[in-house]
N, CA, C and O atoms as a Tinker XYZ file with bonds, in Angstrom:
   536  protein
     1  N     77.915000  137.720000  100.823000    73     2
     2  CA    79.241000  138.069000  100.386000    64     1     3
     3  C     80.272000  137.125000  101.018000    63     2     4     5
     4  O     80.154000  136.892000  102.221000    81     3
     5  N     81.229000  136.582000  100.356000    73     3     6
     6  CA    82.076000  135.646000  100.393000    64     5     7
     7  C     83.794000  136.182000  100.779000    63     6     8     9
     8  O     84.603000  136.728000  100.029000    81     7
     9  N     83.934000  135.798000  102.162000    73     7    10
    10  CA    85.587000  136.341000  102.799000    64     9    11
    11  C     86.637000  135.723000  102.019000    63    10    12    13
    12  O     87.003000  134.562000  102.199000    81    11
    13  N     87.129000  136.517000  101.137000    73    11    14
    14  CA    88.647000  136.119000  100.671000    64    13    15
    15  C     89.673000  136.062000  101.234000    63    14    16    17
    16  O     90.198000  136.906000  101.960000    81    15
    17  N     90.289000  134.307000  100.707000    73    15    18
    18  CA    91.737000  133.990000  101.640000    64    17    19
    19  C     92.455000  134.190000  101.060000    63    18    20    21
    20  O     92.390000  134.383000   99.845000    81    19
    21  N     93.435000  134.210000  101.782000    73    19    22
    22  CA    95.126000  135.135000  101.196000    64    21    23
    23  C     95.778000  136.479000  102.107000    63    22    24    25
    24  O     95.301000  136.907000  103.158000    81    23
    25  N     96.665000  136.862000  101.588000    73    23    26
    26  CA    97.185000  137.485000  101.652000    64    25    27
    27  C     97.400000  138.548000  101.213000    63    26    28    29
    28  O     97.762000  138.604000  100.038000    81    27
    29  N     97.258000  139.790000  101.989000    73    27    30
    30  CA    97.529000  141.348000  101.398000    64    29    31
    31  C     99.094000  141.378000  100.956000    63    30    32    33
    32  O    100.018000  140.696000  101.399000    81    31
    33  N     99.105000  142.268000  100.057000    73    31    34
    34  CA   100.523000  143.037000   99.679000    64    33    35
    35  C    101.521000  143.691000  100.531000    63    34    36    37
    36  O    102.731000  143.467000  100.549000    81    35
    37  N    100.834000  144.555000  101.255000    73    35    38
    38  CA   101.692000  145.193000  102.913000    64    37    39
    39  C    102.041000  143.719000  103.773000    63    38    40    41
    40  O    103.131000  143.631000  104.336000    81    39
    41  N    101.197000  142.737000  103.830000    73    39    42
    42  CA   101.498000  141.517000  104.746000    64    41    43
    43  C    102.888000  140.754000  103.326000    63    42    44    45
    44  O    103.863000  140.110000  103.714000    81    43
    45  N    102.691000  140.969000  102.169000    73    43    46
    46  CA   103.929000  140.258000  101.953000    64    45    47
    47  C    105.085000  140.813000  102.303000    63    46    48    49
    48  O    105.856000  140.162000  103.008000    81    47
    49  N    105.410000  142.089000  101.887000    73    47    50
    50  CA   106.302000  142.935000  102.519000    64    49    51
    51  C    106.879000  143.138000  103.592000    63    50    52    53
    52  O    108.064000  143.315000  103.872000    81    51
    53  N    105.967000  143.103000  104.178000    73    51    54
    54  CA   106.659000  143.106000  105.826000    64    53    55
    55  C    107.384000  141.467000  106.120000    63    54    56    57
    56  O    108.420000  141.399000  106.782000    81    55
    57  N    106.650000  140.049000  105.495000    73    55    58
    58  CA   107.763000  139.090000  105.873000    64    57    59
    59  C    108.946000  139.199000  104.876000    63    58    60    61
    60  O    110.110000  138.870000  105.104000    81    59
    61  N    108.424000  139.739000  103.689000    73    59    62
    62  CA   109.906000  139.365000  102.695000    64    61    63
    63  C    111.259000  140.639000  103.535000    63    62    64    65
    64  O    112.456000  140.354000  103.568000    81    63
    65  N    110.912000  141.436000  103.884000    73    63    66
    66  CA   111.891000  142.378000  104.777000    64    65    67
    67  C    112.513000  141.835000  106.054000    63    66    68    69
    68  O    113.658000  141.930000  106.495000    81    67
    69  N    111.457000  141.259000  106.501000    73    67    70
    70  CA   111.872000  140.341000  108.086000    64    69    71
    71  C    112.530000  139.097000  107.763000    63    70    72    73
    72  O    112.819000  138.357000  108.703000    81    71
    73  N    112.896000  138.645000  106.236000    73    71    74
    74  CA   113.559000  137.896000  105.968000    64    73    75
    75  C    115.016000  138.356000  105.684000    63    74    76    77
    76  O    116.150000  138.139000  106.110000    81    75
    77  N    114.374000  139.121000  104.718000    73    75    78
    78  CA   115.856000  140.177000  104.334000    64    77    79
    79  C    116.614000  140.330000  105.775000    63    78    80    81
    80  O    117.601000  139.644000  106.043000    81    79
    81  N    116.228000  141.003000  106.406000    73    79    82
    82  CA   117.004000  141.548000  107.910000    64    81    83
    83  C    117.817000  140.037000  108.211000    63    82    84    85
    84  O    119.024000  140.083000  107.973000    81    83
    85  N    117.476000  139.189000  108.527000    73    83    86
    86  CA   117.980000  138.036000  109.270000    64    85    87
    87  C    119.146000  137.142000  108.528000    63    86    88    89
    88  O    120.029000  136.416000  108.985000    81    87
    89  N    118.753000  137.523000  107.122000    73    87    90
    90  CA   119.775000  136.810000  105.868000    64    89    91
    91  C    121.158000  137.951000  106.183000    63    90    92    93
    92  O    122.324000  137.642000  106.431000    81    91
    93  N    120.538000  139.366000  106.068000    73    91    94
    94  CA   121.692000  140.219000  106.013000    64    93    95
    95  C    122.385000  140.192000  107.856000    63    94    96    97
    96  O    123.244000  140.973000  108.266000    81    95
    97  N    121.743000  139.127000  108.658000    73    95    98
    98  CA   122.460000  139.522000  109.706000    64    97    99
    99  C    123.551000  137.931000  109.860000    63    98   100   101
   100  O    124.746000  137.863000  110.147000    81    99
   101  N    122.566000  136.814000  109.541000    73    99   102
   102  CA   123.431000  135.406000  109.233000    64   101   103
   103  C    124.184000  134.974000  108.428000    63   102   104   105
   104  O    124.998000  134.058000  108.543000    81   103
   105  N    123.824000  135.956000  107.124000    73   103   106
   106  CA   125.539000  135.145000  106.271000    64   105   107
   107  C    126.832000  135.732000  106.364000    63   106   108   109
   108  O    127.846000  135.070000  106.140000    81   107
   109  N    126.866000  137.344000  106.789000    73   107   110
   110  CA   128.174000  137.357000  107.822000    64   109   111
   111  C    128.585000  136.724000  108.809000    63   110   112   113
   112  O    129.797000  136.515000  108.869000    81   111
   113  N    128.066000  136.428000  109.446000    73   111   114
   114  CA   128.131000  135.854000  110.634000    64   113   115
   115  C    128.784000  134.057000  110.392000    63   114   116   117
   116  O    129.676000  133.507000  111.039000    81   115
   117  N    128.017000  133.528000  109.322000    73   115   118
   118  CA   128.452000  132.549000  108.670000    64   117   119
   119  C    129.640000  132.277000  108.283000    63   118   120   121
   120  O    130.473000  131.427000  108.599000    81   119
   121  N    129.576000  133.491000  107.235000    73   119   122
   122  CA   131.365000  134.006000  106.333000    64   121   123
   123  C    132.373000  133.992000  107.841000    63   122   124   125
   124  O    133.325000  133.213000  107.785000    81   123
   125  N    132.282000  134.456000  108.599000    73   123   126
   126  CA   133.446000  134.583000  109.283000    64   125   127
   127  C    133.597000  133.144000  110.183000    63   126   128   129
   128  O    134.783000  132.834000  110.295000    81   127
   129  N    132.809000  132.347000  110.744000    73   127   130
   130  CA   132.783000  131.255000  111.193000    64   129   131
   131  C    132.995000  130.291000  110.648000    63   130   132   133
   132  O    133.108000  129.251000  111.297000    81   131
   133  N    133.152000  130.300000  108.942000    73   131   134
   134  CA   133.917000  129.474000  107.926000    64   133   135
   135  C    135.131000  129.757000  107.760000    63   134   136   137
   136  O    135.980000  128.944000  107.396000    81   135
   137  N    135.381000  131.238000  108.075000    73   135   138
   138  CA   137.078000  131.836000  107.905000    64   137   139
   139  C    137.839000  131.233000  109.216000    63   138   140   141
   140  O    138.999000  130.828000  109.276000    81   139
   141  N    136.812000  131.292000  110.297000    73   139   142
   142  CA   137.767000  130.757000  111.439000    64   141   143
   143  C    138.055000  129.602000  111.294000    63   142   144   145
   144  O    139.237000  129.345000  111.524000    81   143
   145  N    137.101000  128.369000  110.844000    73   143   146
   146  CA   137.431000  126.631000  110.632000    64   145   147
   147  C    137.990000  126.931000  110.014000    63   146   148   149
   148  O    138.518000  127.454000  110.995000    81   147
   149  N    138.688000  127.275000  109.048000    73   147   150
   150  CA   139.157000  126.913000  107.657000    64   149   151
   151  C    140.928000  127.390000  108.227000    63   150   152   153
   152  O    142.020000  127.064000  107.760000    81   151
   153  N    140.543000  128.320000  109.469000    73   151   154
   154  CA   142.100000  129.180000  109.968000    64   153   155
   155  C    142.570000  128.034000  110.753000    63   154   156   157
   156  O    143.753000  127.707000  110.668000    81   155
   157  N    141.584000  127.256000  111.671000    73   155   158
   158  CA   141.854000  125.990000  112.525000    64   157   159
   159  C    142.860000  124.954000  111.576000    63   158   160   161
   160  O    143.902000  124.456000  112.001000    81   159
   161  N    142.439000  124.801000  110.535000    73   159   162
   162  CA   143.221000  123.857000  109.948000    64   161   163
   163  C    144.546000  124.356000  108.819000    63   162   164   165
   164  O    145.086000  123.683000  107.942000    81   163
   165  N    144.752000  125.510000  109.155000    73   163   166
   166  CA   145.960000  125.874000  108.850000    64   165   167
   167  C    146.587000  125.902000  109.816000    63   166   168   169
   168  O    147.736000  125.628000  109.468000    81   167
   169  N    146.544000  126.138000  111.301000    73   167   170
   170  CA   147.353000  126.545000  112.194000    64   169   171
   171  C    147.112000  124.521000  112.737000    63   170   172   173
   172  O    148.188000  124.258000  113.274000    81   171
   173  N    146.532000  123.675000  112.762000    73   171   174
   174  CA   146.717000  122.452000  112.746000    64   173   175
   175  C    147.540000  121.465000  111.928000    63   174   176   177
   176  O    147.787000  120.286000  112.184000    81   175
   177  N    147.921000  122.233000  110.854000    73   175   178
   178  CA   148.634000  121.707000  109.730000    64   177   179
   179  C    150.177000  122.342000  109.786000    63   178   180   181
   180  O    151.200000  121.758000  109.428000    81   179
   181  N    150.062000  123.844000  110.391000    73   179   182
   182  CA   151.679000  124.495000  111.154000    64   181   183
   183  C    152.272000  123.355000  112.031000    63   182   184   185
   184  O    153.332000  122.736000  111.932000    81   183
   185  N    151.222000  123.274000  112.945000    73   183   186
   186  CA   151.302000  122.455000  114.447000    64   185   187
   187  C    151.608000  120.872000  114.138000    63   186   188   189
   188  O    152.295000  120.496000  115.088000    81   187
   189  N    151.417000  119.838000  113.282000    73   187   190
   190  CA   151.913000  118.859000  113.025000    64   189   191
   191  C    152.830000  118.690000  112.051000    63   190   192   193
   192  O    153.405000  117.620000  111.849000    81   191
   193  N    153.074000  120.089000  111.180000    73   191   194
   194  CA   154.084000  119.756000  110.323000    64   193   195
   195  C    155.338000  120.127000  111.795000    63   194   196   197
   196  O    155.761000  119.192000  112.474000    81   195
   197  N    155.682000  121.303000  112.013000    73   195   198
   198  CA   156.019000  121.395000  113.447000    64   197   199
   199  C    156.852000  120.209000  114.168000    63   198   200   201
   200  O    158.061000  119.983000  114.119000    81   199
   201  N    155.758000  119.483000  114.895000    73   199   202
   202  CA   155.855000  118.641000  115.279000    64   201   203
   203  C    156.951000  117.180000  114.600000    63   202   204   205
   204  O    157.693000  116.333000  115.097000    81   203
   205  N    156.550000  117.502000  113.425000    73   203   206
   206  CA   157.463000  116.358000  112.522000    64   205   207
   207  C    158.797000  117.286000  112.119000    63   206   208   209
   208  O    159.785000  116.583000  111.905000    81   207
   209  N    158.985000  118.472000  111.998000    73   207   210
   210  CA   160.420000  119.221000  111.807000    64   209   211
   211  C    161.538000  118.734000  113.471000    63   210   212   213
   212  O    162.653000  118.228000  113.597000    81   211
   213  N    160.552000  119.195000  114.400000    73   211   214
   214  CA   161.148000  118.761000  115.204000    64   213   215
   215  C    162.013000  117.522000  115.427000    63   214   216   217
   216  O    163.234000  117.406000  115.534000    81   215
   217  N    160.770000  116.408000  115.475000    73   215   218
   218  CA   161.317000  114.876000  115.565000    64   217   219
   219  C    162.345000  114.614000  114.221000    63   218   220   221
   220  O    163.066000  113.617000  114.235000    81   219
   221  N    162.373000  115.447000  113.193000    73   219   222
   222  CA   163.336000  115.372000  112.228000    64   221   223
   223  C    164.998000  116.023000  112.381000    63   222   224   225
   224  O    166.092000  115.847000  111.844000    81   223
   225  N    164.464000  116.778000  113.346000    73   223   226
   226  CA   166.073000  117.777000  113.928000    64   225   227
   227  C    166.409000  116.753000  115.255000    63   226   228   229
   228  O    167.602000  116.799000  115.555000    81   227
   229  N    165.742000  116.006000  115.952000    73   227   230
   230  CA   166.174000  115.250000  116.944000    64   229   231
   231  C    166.661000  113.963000  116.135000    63   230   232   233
   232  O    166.989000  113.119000  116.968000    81   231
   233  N    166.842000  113.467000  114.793000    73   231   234
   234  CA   167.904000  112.576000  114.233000    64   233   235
   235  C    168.278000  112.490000  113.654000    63   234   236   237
   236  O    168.591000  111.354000  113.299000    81   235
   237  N    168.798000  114.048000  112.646000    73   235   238
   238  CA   169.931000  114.862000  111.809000    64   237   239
   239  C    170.478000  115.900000  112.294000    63   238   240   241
   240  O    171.480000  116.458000  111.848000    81   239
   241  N    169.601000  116.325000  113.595000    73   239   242
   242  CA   170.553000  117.337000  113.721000    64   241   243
   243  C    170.316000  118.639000  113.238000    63   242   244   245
   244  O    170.921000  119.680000  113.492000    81   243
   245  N    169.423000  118.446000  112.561000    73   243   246
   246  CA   168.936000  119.889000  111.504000    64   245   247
   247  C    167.760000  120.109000  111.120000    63   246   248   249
   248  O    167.065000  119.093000  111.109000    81   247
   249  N    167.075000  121.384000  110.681000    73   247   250
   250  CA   165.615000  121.185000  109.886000    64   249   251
   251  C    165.623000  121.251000  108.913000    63   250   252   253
   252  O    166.660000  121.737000  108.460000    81   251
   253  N    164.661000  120.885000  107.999000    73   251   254
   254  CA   164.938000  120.749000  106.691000    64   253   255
   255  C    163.581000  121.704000  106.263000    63   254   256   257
   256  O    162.470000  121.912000  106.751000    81   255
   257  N    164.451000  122.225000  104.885000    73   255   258
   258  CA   163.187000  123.177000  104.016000    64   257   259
   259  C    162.365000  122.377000  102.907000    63   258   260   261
   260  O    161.436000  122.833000  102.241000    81   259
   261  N    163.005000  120.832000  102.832000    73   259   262
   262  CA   162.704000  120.104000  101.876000    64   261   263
   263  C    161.163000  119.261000  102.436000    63   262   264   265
   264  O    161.381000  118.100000  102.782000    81   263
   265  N    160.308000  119.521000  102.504000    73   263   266
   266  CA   159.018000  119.038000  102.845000    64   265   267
   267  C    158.740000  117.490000  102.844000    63   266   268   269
   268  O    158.197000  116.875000  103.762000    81   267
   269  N    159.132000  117.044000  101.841000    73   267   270
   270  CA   159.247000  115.806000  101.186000    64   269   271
   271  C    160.525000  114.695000  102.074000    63   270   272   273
   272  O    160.784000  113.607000  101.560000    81   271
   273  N    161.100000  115.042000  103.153000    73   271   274
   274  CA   161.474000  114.593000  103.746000    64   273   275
   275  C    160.883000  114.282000  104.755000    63   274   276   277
   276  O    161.300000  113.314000  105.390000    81   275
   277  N    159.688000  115.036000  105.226000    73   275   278
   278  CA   159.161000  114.623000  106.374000    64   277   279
   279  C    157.652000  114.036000  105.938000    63   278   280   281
   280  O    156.651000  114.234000  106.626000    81   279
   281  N    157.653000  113.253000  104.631000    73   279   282
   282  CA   156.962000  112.496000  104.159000    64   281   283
   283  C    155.607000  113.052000  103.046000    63   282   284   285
   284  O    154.798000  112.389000  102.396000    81   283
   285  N    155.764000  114.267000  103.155000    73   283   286
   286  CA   155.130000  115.160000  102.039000    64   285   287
   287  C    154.965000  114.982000  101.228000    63   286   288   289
   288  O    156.047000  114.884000  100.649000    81   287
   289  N    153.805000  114.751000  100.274000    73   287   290
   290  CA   153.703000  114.793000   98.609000    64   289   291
   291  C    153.463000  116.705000   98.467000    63   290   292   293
   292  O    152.544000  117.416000   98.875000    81   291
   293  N    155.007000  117.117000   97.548000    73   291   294
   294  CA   155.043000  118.270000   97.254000    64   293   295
   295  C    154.223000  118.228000   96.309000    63   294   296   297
   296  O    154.009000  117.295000   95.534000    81   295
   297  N    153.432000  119.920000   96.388000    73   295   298
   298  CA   152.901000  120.631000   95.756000    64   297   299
   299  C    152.996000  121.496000   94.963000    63   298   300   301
   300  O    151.947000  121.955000   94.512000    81   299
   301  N    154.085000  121.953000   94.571000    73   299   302
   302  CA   155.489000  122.438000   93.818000    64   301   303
   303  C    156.523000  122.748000   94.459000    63   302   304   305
   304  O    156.781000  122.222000   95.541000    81   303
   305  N    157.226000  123.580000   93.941000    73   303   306
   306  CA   158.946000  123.456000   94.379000    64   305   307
   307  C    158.645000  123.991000   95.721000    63   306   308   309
   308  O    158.159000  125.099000   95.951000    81   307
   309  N    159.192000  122.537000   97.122000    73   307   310
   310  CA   159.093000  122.733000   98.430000    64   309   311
   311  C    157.627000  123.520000   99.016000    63   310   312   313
   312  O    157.541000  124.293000   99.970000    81   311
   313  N    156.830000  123.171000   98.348000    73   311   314
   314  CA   155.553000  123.428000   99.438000    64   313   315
   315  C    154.361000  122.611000   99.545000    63   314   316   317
   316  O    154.261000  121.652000   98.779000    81   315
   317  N    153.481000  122.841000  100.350000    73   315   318
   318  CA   152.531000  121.739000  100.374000    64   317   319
   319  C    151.154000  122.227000  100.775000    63   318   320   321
   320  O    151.019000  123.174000  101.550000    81   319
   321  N    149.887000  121.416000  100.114000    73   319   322
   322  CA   148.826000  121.757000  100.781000    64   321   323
   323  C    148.373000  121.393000  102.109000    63   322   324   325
   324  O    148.794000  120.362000  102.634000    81   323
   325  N    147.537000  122.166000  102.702000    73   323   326
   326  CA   147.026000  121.608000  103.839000    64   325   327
   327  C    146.045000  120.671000  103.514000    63   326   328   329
   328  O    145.803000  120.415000  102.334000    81   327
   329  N    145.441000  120.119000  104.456000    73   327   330
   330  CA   144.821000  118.733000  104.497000    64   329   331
   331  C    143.373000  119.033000  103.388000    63   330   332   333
   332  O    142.728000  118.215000  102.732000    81   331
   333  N    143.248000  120.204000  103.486000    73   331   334
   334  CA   142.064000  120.457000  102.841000    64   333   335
   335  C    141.925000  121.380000  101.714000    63   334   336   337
   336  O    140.918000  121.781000  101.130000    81   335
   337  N    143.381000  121.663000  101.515000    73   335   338
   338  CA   143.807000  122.960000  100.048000    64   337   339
   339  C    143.415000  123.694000  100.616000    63   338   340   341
   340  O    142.488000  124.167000   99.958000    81   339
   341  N    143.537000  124.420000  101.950000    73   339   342
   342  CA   142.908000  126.469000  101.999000    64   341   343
   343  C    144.513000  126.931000  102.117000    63   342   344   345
   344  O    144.713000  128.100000  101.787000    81   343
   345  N    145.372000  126.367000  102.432000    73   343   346
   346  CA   146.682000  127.176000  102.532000    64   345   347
   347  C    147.573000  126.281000  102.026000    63   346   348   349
   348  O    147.414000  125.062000  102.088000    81   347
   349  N    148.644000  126.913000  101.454000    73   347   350
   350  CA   150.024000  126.359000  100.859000    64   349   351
   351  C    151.535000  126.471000  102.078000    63   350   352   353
   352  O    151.934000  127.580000  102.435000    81   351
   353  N    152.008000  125.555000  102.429000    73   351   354
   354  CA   152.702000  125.175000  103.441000    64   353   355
   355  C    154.318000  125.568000  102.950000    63   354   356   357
   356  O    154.897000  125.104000  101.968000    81   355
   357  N    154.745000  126.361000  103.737000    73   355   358
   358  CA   156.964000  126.249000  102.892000    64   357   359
   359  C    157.517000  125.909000  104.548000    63   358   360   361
   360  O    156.880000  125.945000  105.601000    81   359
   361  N    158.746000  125.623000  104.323000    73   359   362
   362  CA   159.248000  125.737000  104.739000    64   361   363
   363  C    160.358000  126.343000  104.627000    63   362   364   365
   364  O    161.081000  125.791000  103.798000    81   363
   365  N    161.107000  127.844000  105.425000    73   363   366
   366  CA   162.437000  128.288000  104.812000    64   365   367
   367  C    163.254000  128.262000  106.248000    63   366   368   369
   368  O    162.850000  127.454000  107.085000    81   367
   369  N    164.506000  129.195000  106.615000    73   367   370
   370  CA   165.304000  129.299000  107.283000    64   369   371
   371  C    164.949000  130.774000  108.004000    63   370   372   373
   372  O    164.890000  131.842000  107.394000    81   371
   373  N    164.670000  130.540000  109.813000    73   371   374
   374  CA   164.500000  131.717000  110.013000    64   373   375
   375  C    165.454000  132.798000  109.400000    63   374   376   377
   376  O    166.355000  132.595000  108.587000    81   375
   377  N    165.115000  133.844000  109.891000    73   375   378
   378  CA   165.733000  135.156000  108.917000    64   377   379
   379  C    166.679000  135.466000  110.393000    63   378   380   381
   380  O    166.435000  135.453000  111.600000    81   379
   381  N    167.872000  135.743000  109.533000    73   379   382
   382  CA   169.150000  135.625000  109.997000    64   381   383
   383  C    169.941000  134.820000  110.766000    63   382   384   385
   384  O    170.905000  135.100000  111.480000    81   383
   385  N    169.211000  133.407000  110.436000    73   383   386
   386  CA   169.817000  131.911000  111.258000    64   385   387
   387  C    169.600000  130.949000  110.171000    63   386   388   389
   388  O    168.578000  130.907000  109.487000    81   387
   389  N    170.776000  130.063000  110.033000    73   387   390
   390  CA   170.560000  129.073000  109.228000    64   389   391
   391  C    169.594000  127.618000  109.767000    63   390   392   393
   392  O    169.274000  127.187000  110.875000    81   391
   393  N    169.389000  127.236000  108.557000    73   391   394
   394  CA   168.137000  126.022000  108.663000    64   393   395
   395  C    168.393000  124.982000  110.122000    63   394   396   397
   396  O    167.574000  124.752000  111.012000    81   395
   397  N    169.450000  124.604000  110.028000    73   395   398
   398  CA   170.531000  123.767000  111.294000    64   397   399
   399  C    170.094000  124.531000  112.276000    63   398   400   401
   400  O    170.430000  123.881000  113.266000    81   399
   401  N    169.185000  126.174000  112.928000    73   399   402
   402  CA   168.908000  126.916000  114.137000    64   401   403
   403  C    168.179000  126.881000  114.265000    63   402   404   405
   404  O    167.753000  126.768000  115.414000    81   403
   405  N    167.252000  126.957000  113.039000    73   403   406
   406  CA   165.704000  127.740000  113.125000    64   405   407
   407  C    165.032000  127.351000  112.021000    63   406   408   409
   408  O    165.539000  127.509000  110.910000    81   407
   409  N    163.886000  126.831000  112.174000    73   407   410
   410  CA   163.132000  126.505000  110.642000    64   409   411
   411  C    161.569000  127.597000  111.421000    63   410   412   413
   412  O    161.128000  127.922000  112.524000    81   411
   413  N    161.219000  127.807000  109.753000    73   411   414
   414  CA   160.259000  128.558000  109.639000    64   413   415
   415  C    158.942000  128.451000  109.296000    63   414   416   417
   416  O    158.849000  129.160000  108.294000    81   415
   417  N    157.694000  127.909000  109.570000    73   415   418
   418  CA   156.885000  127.875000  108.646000    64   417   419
   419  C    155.974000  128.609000  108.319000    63   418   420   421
   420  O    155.582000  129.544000  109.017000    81   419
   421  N    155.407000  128.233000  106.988000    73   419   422
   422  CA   154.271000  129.532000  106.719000    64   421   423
   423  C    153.079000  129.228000  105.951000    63   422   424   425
   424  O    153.194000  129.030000  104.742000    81   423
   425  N    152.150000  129.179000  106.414000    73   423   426
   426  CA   150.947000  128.848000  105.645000    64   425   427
   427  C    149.827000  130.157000  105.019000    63   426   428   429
   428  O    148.973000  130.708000  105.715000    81   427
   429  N    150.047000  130.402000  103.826000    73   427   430
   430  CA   149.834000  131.396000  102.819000    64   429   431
   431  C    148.192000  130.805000  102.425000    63   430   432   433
   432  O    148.105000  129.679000  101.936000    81   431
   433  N    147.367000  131.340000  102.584000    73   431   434
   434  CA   145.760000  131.197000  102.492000    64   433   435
   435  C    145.378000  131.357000  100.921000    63   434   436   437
   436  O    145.552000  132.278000  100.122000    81   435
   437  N    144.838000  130.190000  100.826000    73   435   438
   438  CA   144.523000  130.464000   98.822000    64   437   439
   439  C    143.074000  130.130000   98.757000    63   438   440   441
   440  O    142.582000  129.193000   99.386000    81   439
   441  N    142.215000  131.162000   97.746000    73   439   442
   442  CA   141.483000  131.507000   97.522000    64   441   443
   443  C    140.625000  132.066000   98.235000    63   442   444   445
   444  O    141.086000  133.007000   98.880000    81   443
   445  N    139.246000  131.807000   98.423000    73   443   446
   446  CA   138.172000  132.743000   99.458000    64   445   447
   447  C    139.283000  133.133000  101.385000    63   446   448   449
   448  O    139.449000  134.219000  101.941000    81   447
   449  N    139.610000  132.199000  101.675000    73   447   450
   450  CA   140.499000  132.574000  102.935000    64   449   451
   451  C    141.701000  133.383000  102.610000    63   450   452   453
   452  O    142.349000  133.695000  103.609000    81   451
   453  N    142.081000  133.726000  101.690000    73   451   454
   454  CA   143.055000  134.738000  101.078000    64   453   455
   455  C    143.101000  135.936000  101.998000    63   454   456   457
   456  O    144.217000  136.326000  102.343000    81   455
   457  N    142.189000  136.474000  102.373000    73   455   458
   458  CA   141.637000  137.443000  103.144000    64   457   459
   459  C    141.840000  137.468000  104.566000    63   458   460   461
   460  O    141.744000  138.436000  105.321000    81   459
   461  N    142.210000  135.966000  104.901000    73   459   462
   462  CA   142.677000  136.254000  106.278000    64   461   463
   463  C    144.232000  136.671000  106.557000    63   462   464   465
   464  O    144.525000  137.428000  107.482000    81   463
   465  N    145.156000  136.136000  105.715000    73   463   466
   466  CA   146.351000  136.708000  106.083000    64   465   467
   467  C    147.245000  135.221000  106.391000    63   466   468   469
   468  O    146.696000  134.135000  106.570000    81   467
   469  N    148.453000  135.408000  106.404000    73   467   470
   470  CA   149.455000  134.594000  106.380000    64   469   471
   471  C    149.470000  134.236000  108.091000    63   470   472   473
   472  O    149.264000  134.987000  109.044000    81   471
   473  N    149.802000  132.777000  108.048000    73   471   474
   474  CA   150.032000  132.369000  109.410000    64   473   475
   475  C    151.452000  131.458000  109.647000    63   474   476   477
   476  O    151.660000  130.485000  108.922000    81   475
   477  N    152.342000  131.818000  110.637000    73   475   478
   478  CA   153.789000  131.154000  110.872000    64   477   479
   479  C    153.761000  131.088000  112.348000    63   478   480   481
   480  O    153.145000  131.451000  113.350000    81   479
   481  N    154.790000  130.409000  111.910000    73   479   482
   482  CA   155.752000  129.300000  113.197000    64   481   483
   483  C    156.874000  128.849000  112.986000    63   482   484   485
   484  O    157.270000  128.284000  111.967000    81   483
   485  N    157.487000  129.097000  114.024000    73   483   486
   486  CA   158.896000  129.116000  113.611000    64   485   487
   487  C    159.549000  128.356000  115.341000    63   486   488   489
   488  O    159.101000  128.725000  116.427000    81   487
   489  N    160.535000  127.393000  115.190000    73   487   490
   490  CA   160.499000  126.210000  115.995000    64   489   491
   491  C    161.231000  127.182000  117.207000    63   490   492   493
   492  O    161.973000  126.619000  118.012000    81   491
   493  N    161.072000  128.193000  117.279000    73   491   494
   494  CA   161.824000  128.950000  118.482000    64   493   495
   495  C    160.118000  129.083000  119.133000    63   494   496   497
   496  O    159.902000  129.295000  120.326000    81   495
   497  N    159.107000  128.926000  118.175000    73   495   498
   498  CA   158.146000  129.014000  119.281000    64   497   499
   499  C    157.557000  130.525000  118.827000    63   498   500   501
   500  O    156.703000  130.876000  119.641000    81   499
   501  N    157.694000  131.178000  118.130000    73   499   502
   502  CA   157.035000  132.443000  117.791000    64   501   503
   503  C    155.950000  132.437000  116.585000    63   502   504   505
   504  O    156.399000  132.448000  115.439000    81   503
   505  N    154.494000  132.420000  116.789000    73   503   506
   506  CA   153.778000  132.546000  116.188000    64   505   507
   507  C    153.449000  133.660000  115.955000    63   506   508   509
   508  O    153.538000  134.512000  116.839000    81   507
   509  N    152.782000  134.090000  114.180000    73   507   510
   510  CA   152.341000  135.316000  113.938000    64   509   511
   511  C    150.760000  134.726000  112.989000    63   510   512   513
   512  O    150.465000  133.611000  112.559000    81   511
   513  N    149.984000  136.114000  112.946000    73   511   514
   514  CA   149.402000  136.828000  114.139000    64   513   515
   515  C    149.153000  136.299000  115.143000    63   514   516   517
   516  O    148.548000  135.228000  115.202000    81   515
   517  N    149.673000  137.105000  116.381000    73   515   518
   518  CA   148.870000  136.396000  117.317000    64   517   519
   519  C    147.201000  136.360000  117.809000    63   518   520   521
   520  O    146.609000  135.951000  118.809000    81   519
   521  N    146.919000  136.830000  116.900000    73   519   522
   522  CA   145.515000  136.785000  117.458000    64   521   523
   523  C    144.726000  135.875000  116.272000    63   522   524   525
   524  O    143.511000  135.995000  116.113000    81   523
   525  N    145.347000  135.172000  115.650000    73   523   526
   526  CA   144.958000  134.206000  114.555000    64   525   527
   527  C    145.282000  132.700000  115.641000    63   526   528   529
   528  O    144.591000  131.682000  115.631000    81   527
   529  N    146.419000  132.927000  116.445000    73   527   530
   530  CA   146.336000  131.764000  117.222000    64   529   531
   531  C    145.871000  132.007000  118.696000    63   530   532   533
   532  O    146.361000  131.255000  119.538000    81   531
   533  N    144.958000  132.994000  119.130000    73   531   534
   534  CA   144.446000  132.457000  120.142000    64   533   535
   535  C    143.013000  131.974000  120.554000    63   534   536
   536  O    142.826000  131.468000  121.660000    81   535
């Protein structure tokens, strides 16, 4: 009598499950470690637009909501993508100070990162959420 090779049915089962388990424990784990890069370069794209509002108020005098002044190819009326399209960039006037006090920015998350939520900065130095920037 001749020993047959292969594999039982209970032996497939048990790896296709021990696969299952590890898929259902790594592509969350995934999903959110793509939400965080993808948050890095919105709050990198706050942080150098930022950076250029500033050096733009140190030789007018003022900030501007006009994007395209601080060398921007707009994305429609006054906003812009980030380096990689996950968020749309404005600039407005903090709320209850004109543009000449306080500029505002805000990077609004489009499509799958939609889900994380809006991220700002505003040149007084107040970031929201804070727990998106730490």
């Amino acid at each position: 009598m001749r020993k047959v090779k292969g594999f039982t049915l209970l032996e497939i089962f048990i790896v296709v499950t021990i696969i299952s388990l590890l898929i259902g424990i790594m592509v969350p784990s995934y999903n959110e470690y793509v939400l965080q890069s993808r948050r890095s370069e919105g709050i990198s794209s706050l942080l150098t637009m930022m950076q250029q509002q500033e050096r733009y108020f140190t030789e007018q005098l003022t900030y501007t909501s006009d994007l395209s002044k601080l060398g921007y190819t707009l994305a429609g009326p006054n906003n812009v993508f980030s380096e990689n399209g996950h968020y749309l960039i404005t600039a407005t006037a903090c709320a209850s100070m004109t543009i000449s006090q306080c500029v505002l920015l805000t990077a609004t998350p489009l499509g799958v990162q939609a889900t994380d939520g809006t991220l700002t900065i505003n040149s007084r130095g107040t970031r929201t959420p804070v727990s998106a920037w730490q």
